[in-house]
C-alpha positions as CSV (number, residue, x, y, z in Angstrom):
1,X,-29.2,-12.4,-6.5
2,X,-30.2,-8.8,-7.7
3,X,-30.1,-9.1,-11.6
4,X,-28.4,-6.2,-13.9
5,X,-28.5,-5.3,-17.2
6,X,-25.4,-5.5,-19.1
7,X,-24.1,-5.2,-22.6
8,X,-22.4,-8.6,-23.4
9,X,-21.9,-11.2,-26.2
10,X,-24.3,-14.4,-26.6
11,X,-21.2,-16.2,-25.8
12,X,-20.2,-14.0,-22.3
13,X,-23.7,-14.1,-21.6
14,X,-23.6,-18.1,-21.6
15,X,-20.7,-17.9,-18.9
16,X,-22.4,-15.7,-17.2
17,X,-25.3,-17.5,-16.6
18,X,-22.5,-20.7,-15.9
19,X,-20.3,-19.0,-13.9
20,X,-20.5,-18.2,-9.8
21,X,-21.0,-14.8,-8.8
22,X,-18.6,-13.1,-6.3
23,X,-19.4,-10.3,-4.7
24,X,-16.9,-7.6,-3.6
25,X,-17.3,-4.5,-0.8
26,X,-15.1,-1.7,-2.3
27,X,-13.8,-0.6,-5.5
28,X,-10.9,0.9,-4.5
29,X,-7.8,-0.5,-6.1
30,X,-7.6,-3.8,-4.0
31,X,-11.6,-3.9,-5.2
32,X,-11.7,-3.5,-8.8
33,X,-7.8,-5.2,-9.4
34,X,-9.6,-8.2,-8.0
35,X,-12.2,-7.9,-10.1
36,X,-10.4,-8.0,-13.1
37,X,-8.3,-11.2,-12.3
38,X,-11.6,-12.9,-11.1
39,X,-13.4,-11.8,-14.0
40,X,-10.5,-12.9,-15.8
41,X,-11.1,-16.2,-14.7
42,X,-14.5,-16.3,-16.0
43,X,-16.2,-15.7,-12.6
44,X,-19.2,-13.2,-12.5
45,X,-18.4,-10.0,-9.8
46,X,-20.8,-7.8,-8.3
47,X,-19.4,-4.9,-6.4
48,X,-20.8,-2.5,-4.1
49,X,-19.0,0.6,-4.1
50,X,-20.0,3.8,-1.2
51,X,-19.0,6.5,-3.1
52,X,-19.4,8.2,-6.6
53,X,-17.6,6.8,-9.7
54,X,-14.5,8.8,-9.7
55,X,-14.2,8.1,-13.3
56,X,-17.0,11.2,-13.6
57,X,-16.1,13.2,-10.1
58,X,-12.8,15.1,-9.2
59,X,-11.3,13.3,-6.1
60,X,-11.5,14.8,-2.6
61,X,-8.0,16.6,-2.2
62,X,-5.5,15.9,0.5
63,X,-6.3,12.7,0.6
64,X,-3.3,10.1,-0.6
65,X,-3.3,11.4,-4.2
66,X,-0.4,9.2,-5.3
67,X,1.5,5.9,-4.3
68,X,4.7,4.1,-4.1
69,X,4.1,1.3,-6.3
70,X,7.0,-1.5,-6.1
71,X,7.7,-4.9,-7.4
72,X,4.9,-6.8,-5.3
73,X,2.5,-4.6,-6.8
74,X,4.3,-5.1,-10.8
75,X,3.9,-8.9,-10.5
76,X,-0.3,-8.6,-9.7
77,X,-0.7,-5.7,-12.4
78,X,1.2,-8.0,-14.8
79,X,-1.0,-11.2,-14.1
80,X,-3.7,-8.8,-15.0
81,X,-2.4,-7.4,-18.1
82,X,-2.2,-4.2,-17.3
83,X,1.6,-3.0,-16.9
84,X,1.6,-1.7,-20.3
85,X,-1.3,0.5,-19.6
86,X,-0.1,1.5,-16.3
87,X,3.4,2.3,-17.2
88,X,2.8,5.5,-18.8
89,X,1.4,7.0,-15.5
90,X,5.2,6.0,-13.8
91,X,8.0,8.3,-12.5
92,X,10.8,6.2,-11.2
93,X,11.8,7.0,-8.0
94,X,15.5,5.7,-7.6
95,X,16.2,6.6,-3.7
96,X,15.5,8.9,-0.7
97,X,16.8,12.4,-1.1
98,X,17.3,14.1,2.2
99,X,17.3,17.8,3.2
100,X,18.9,18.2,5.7
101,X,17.8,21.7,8.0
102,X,20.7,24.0,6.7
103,X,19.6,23.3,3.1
104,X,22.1,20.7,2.3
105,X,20.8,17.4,-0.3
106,X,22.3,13.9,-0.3
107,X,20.7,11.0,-2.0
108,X,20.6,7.8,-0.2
109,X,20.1,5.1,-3.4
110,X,17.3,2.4,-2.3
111,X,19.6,-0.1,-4.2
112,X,22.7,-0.8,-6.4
113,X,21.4,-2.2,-9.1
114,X,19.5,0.1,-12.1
115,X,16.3,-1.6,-11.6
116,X,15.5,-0.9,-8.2
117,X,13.6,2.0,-8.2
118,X,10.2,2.3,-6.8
119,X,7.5,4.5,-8.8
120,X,5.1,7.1,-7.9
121,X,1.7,7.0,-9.4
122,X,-1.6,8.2,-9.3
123,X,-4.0,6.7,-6.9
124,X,-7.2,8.1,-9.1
125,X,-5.8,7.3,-12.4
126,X,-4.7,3.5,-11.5
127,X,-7.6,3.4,-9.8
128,X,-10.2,4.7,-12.8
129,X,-7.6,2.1,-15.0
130,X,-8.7,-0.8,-12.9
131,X,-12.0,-0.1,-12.8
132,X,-12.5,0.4,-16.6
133,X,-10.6,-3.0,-17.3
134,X,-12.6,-4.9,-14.7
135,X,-16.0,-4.2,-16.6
136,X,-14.7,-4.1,-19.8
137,X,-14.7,-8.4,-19.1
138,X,-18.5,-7.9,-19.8
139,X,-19.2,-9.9,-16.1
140,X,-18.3,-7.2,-13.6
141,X,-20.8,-4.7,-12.5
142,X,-20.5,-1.9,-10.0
143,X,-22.9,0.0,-7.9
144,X,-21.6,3.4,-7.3
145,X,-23.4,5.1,-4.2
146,X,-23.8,1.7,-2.4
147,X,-22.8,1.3,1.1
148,X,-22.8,-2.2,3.0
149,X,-24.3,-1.4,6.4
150,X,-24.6,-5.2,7.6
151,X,-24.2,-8.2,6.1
152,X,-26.3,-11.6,7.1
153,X,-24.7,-14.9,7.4
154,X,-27.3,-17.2,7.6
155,X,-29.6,-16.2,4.9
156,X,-26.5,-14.9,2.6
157,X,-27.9,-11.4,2.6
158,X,-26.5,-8.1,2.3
159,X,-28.0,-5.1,3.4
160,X,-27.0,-2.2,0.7
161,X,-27.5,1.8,1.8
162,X,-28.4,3.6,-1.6
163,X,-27.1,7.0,-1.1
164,X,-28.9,8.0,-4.1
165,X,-32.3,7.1,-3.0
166,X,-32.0,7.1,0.5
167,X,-32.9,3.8,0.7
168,X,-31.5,0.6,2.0
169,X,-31.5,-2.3,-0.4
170,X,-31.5,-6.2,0.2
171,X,-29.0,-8.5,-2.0
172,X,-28.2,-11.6,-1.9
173,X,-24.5,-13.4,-2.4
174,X,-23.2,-16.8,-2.8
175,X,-19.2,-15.8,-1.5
176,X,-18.3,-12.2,-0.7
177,X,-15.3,-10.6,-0.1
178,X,-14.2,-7.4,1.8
179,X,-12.4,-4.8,-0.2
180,X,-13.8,-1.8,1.8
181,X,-10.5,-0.8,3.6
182,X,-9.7,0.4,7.1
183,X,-13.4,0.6,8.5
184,X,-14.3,-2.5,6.6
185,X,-18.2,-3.6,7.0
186,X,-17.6,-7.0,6.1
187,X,-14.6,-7.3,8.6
188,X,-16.8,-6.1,11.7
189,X,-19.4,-8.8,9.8
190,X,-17.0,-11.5,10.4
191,X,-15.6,-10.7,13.9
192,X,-19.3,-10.0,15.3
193,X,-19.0,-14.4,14.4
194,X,-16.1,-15.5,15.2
195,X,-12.7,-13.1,16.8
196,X,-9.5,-13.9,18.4
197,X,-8.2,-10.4,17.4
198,X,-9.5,-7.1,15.7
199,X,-8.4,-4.2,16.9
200,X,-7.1,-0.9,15.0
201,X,-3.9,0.6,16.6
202,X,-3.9,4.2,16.0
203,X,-0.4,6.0,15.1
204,X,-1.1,8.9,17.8
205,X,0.3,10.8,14.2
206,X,-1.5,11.9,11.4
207,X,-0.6,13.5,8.1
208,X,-1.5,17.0,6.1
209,X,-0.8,17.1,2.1
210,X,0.2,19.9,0.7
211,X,1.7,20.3,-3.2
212,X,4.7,22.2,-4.7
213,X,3.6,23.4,-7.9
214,X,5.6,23.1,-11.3
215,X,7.8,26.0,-12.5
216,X,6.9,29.0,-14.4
217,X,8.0,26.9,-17.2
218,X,6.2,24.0,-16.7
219,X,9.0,21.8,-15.2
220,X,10.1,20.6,-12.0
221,X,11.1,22.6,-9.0
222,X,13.3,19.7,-7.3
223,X,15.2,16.6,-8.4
224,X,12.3,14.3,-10.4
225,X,13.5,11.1,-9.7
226,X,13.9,10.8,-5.8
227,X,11.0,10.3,-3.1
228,X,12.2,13.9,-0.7
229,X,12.4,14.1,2.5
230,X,12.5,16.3,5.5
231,X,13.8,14.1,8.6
232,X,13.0,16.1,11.3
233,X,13.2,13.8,14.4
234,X,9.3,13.6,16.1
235,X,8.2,14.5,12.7
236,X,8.8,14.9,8.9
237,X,7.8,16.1,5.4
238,X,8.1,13.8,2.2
239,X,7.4,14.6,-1.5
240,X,6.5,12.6,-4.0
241,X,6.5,13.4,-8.1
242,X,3.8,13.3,-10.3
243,X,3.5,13.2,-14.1
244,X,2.8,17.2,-14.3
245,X,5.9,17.9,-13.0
246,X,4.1,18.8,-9.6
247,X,5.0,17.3,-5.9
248,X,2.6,16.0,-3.4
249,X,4.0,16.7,-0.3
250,X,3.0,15.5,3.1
251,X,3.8,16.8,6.4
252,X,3.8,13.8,9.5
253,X,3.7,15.0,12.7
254,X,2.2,14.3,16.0
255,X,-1.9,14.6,16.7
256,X,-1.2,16.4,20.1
257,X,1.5,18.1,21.9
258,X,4.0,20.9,22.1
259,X,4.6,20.4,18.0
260,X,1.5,18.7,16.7
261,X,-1.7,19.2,14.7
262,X,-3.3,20.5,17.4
263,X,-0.8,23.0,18.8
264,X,-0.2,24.8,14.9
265,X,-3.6,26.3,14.7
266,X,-3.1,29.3,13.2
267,X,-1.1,31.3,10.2
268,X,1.4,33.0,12.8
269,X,2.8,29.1,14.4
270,X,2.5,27.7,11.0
271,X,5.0,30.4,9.5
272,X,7.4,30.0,12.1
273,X,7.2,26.5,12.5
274,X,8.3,25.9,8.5
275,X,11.1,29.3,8.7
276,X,12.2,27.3,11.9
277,X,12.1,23.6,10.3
278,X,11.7,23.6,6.8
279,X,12.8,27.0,5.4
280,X,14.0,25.4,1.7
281,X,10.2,24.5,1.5
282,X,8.6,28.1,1.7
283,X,9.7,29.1,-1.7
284,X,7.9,26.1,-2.9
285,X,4.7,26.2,-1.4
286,X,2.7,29.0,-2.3
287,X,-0.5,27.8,-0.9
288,X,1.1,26.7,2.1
289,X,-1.7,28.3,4.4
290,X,-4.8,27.3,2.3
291,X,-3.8,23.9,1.7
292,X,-2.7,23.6,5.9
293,X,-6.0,24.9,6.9
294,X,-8.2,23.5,4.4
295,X,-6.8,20.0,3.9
296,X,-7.9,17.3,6.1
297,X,-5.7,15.9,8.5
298,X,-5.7,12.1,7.4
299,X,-5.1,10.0,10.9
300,X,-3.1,7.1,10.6
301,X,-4.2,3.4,12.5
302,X,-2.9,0.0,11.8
303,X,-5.4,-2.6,11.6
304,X,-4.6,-6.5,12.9
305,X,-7.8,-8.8,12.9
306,X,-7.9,-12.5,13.0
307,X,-9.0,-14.4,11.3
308,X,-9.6,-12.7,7.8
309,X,-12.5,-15.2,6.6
310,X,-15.7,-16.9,7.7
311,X,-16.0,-20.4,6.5
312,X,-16.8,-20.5,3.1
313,X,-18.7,-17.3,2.8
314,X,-16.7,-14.1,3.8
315,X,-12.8,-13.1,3.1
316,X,-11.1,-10.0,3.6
317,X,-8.0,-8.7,1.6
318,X,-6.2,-5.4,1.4
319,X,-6.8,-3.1,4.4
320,X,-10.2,-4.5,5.3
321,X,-7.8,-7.3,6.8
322,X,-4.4,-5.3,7.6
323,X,-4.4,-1.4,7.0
324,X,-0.7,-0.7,7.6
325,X,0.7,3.2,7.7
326,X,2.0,4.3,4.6
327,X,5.9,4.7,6.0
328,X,7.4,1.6,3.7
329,X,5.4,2.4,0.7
330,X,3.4,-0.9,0.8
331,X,0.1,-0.6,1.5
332,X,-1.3,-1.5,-2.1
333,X,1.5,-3.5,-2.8
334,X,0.8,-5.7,0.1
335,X,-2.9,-5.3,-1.0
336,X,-2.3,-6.3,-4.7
337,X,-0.3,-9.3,-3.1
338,X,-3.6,-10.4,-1.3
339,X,-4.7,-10.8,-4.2
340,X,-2.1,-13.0,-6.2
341,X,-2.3,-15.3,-3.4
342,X,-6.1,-15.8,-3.6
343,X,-6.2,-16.5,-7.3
344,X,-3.5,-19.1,-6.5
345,X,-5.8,-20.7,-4.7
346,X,-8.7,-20.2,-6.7
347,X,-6.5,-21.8,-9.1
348,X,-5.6,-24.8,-7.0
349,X,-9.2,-25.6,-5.5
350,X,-11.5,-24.3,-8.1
351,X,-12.6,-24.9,-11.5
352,X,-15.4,-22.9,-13.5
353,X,-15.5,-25.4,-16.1
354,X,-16.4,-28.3,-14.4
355,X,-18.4,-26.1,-11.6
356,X,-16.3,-27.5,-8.9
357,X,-15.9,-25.1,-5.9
358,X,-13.8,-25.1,-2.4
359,X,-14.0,-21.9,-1.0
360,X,-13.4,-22.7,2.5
361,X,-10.0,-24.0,1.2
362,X,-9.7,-21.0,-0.7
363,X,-10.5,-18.6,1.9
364,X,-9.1,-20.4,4.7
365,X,-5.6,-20.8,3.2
366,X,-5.4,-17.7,1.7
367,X,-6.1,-16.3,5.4
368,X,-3.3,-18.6,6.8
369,X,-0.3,-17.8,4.8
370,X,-1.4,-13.6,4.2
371,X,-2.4,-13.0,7.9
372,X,1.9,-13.2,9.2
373,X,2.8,-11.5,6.2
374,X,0.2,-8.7,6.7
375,X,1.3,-8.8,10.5
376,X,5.1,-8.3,9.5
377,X,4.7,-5.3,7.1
378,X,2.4,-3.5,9.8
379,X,5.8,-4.0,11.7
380,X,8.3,-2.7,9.5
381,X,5.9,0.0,8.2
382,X,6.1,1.4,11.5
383,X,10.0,1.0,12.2
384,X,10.5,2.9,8.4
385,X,8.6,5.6,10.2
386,X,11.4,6.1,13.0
387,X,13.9,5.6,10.5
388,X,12.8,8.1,7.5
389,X,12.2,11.1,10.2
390,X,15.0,10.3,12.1
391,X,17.4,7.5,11.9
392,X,18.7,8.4,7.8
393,X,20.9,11.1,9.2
394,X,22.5,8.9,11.4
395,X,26.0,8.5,11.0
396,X,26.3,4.7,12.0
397,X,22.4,4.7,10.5
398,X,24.3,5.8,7.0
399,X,27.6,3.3,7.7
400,X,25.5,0.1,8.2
401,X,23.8,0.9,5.2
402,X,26.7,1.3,3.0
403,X,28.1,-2.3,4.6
404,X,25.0,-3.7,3.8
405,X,25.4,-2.6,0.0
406,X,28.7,-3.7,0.0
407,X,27.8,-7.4,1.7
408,X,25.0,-7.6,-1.1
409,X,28.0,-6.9,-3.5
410,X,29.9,-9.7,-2.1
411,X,27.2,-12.3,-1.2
412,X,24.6,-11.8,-3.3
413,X,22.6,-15.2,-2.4
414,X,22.6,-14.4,1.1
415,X,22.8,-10.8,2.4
416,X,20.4,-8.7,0.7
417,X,19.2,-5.3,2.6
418,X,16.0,-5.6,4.5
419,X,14.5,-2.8,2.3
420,X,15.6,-4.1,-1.2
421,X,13.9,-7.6,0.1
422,X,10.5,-6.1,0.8
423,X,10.6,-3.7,-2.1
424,X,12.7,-5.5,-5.2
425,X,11.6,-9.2,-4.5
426,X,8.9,-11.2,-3.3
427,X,10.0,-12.7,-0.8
428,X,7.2,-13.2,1.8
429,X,7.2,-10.0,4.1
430,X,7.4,-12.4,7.7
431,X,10.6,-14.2,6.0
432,X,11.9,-10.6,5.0
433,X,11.4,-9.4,8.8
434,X,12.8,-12.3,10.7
435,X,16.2,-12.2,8.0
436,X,16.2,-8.7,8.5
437,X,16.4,-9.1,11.6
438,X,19.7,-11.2,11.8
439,X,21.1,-8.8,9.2
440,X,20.7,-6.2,11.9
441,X,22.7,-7.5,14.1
442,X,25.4,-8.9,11.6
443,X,25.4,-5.0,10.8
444,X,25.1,-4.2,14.4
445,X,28.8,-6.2,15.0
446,X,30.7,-5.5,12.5
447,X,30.5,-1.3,12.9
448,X,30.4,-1.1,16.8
449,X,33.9,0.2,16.5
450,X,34.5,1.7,13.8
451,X,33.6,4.7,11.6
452,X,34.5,4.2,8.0
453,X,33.8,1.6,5.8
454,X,37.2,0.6,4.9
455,X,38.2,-0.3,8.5
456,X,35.3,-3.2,8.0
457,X,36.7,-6.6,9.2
458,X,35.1,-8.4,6.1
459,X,37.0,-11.7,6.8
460,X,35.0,-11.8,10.3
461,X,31.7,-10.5,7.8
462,X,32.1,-13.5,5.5
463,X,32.0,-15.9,8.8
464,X,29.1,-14.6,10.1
465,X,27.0,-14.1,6.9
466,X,28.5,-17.8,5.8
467,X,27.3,-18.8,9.6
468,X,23.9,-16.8,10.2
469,X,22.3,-16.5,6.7
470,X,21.3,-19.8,4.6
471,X,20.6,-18.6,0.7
472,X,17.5,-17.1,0.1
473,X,15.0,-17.3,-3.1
474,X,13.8,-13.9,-3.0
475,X,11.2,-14.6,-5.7
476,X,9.2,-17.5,-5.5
């Protein structure tokens, strides 16, 4: 194992010396959240990050520049100690507002209650928070500039790319685990073993970000505390606040074709195609054609690999294992999940003090019971897509979700809306989907014929939610 120098107390430096050393690929925010709960647990964690501390470089821009951060994501943050600390960096988002293309505004609540509201943050400032409480344990060290080009089973080797030096770099590992998102080293490491499945489903859509800038006064040009969106059918805009009163805004839409990427390559189409589909948002975007032009476009993929480990040696969590598209807001929360669960079974099968260590229990249960959830929120990430750029200016679309409200209302220990489970509770995402599911078609029956809520039959509801839907603890 490479040694470092750190600055630590006689009495960290003891545990360190005790302690196993984990290593992690990627410290992202699935990466270095990790690291603090393992470091937390008096475990000693390597990490080998590709690119530049962000902590002392600006981030790239158009790329994701702030999240959706929901109740799965709270609960992990809390085990770490770090809500109060990440708080601060919050604006509560408390439902979808859509504009509609005359112009028109109506805000569709994500729930009833005043709690559920999701909250956009800062990727780069949660992740430099993360990061800075991870080594602040004393036992976590990261490499910045450090890319993991293969990784060797047999002799527990890694093979480390120093961008700095140009050079590649051999360290060893006792356990290591995959942190490196979407194009994950350690996950092509682990299927070039053993694979039933890895394969990365791309969208055929991909996404631009542009930003709405605050007011001459400083404040915001648009309603704060609502997620916006544009719902435009085959594509669609959404803006997200951020602390200085700007918006990030991203534009969806289709790689190829008549209305794609591809097909708006110049000022002249871009112009029209906004006066024609988005004319509220010219005022708004000054540097609608620099950002358009000299933003990436991000492509979006879904990732499904099985399984997620290698005997006692190798897991994967976050999108290294499931990369999901970002159209249910859940991609770190699912990833900070990944997490809770493996220190549940850290918990459960390992103990530091008396240097007693299962980590193919560890890895392999952790594998079994994330791999459905991971599977179902790929699912419903990619049905939220249909719905936000199409489906919430439905009529019936609006109707069922009013009913489902009002069922909540009634039977609060059984019917709770598909999006309030995945977003409020923590109810595992597969159990979420397959209830979901029978709520749809509850919904489905009881508004094939009618147009209002107050012609709802709610006699014939009770029967069939009493009939179809057991009660449900939506946080276990």
């Amino acid at each position: 194992m490479t040694q470092t120098n750190q600055q630590s107390s006689s009495h960290q430096v003891a545990e360190k010396n005790q302690a196993p050393t984990i290593t992690l690929i990627g410290a992202g925010l699935v990466g270095s959240l990790c690291a603090v709960l393992l470091a937390k647990r008096g475990y000693n964690v390597v990490i080998f990050e590709r690119r530049a501390d962000m902590r002392e470089q600006s981030m790239s821009a158009g790329r994701s520049i702030n999240l959706a951060l929901s109740n799965r994501g709270i609960h992990t943050l809390k085990q770490a100690d770090l809500m109060d600390q990440v708080e601060p960096m919050l604006t509560p988002m408390r439902g979808r507002m859509i504009h509609d293309l005359n112009g028109e505004q109506h805000l569709q609540p994500y729930g009833q209650r005043a709690e559920e509201v999701i909250y956009s943050v800062s990727r780069g400032d949660l992740n430099k928070l993360c990061m800075t409480a991870a080594e602040a344990y004393g036992n976590v060290t990261i490499h910045f500039n450090s890319r993991c080009d293969a990784i060797d089973f047999d002799k527990q080797q890694l093979t480390i790319y120093n961008e700095l030096t140009e050079q590649n770099e051999q360290h060893s590992f006792e356990q290591v685990i995959g942190t490196d998102g979407s194009a994950s080293s350690v996950r092509n490491a682990i299927h070039a073993r053993h694979s039933q499945q890895n394969i990365v489903e791309p969208l055929g859509h991909g996404y631009k970000e542009l930003s709405i800038p605050p007011d001459s006064e400083g404040n915001f040009q648009m309603e704060p505390e609502a997620l916006h969106i544009w719902p435009r059918g085959g594509y669609m805009i959404i803006a997200l606040p951020n602390k200085d009163a700007s918006f990030t805004v991203t534009l969806f839409m289709p790689n190829e074709g008549e209305l794609s990427f591809d097909s708006i390559d110049n000022k002249n189409r871009l112009q029209q195609f906004f006066k024609q589909q988005f004319s509220d948002l010219i005022p708004l975007l000054p540097n609608l054609e620099t950002e358009y032009f000299n933003n990436p476009t991000g492509r979006l993929a879904t990732v499904r690999c099985n399984p997620w480990h290698y005997q006692d040696l190798a897991l994967l969590i976050g999108d290294a294992a499931h990369a999901i598209v970002p159209f249910h807001g859940q991609g770190m929360n699912c990833g900070f999940e990944d997490i809770t669960e493996l220190m549940a079974q850290i918990d459960q099968h390992n103990n530091c003090q008396t240097a007693q260590f299962n980590w193919q229990a560890v890895f392999s249960e952790t594998d079994k019971l994330r791999q459905p959830n991971g599977n179902a929120i790929a699912d419903m990430a990619i049905e939220n897509y249909i719905e936000m750029r199409d489906s919430v200016n439905d009529p019936k679309f609006v109707l069922q979700k009013e009913l489902a409200f009002e069922l909540e209302k009634r039977w609060p220990d059984q019917f709770v809306p598909r999006y309030s489970m995945v977003m409020f509770h923590r109810l595992p995402y597969r159990d979420a989907q397959q209830r979901g599911e029978t709520q749809k078609a509850i919904l489905k029956e009881l508004t094939q014929s009618i147009d209002t809520i107050e012609q709802v039959d709610f006699d014939h509801a009770k029967h069939l939610v009493n009939e179809q839907l057991l009660k449900v603890n939506l946080n276990p």
